[in-house]
N, C-alpha and C positions, 0 to 999 in steps of 0.2 A: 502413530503411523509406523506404519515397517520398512525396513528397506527394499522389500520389495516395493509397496507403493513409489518411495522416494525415485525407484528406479523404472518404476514403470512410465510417472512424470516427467524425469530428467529425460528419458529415448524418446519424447513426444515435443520436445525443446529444440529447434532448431539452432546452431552459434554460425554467426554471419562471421569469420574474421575480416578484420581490418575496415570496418565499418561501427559509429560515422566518419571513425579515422584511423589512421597505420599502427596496428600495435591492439587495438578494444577488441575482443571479441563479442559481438551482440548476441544476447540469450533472446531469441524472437518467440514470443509467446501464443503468434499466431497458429503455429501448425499444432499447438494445444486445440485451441479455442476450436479447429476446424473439428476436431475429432469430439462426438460426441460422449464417449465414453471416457475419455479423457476431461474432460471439461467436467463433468459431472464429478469424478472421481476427485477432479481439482479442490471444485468447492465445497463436495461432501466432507473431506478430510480437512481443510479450513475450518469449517465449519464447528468439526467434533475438537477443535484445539482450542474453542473457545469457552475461557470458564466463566463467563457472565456474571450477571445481568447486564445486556447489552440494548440501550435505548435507542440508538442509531449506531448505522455502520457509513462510516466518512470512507470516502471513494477519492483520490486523488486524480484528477485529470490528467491523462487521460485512460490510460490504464484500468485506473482503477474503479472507474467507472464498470468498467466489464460486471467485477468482482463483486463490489457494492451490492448491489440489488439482490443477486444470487444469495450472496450468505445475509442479506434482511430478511428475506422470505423466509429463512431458515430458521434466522434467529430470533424472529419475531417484535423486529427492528424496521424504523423508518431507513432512510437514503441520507446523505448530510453529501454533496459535494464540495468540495473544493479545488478551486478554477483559479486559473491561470486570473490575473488581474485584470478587472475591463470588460469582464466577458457576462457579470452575472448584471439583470436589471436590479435598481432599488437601493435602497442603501445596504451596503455591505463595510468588515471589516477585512483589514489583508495585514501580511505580513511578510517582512522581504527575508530573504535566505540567498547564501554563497554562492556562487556558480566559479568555474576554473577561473571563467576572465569576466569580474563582474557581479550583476545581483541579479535576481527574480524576485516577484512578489506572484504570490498566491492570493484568494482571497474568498472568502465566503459571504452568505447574507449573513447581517447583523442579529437576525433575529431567530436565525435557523435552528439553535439548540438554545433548550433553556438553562440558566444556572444550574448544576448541578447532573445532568444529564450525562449516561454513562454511554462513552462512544469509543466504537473500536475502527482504529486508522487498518486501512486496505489499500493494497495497491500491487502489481505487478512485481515486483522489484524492487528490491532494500540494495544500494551498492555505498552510497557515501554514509547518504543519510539525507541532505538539506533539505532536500523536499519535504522527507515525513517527518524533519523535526521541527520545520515549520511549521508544517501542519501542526503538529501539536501544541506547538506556542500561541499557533491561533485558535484553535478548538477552546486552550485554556484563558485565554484571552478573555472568552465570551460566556467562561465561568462553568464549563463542562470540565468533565472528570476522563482523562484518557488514561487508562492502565493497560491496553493490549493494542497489539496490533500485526497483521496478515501480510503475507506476500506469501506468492507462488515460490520465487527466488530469490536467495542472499548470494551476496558476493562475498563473503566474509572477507577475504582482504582488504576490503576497500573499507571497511571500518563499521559501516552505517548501522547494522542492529547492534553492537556493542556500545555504538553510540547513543541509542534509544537505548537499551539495556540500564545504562547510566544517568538515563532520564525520567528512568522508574517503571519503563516498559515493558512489560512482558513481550519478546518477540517471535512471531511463530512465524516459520517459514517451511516450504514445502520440499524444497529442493536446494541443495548448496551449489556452487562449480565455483571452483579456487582458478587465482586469476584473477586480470581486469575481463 
């Protein structure tokens, strides 16, 4: 990717300051999404960062859902979501991860990947990490194989791909902005 792309995405990135609270700057990925040319440019570039074989692309709710589908079609990959707990019918597996004040669980169907199935974690946004390092605990849980995984945007201060980095992740990102 060049910097010109990275700069073409970043001026199509909206930051809300002080939202959902005093101090976060929010990186809103809608005014992406609106723009057709931008959106494309998004997941084309995602896309060519991935060194595959990729059997499914895991989409994190809710975000990453966008993302999923686009770069499967590309990749020549199924869809794997992973949802918030409570939300999928059937038996599924979950797994809880940190929040500032508290826990969340994630969760998937039980039978959505098979052993050994090579899946790339997607999502909006890399800033701490818990989310997508759940995710990968549970993707691995159920005996799939994660070695990459996507975002539009890193927060690098805030830690989260050096924290998947450390978990053996290749992390590809589109766009950095330094900062919460």
């Amino acid at each position: 990717m060049t910097d010109d792309t990275a700069a073409r995405l970043a001026a199509l990135i909206r930051t809300i300051p002080d939202f959902p609270k005093p101090g976060i700057q929010f990186r809103d990925i809608t005014t992406l999404l609106l723009d057709p040319d931008g959106l494309r440019l998004a997941v084309e570039t995602m896309a060519a960062k991935i060194a595959g074989p990729i059997d499914l692309v895991a989409g994190i709710e809710a975000r990453g859902f966008v993302f999923a589908p686009a770069l499967a079609l590309r990749l020549g990959a199924g869809v794997l979501l992973i949802r918030k707990d409570g939300k999928l019918p059937g038996a599924t597996i979950a797994e809880d991860y940190a929040l500032e004040y508290g826990t969340d669980r994630i969760a998937m169907h039980a039978d959505a990947c098979a052993p050994g199935a090579r899946v790339l974690l997607v999502d909006d946004l890399i800033a701490t990490g818990g989310t997508a390092r759940a995710a990968v605990r549970l993707i691995r849980k159920a005996g799939a194989v994660v070695s990459e995984a996507a975002f539009v945007i890193d927060l690098p201060d805030l830690g989260g791909a050096a924290a998947l980095a450390g978990d053996g992740i290749a992390v590809h990102a589109l766009v950095a902005f330094e900062g919460h």
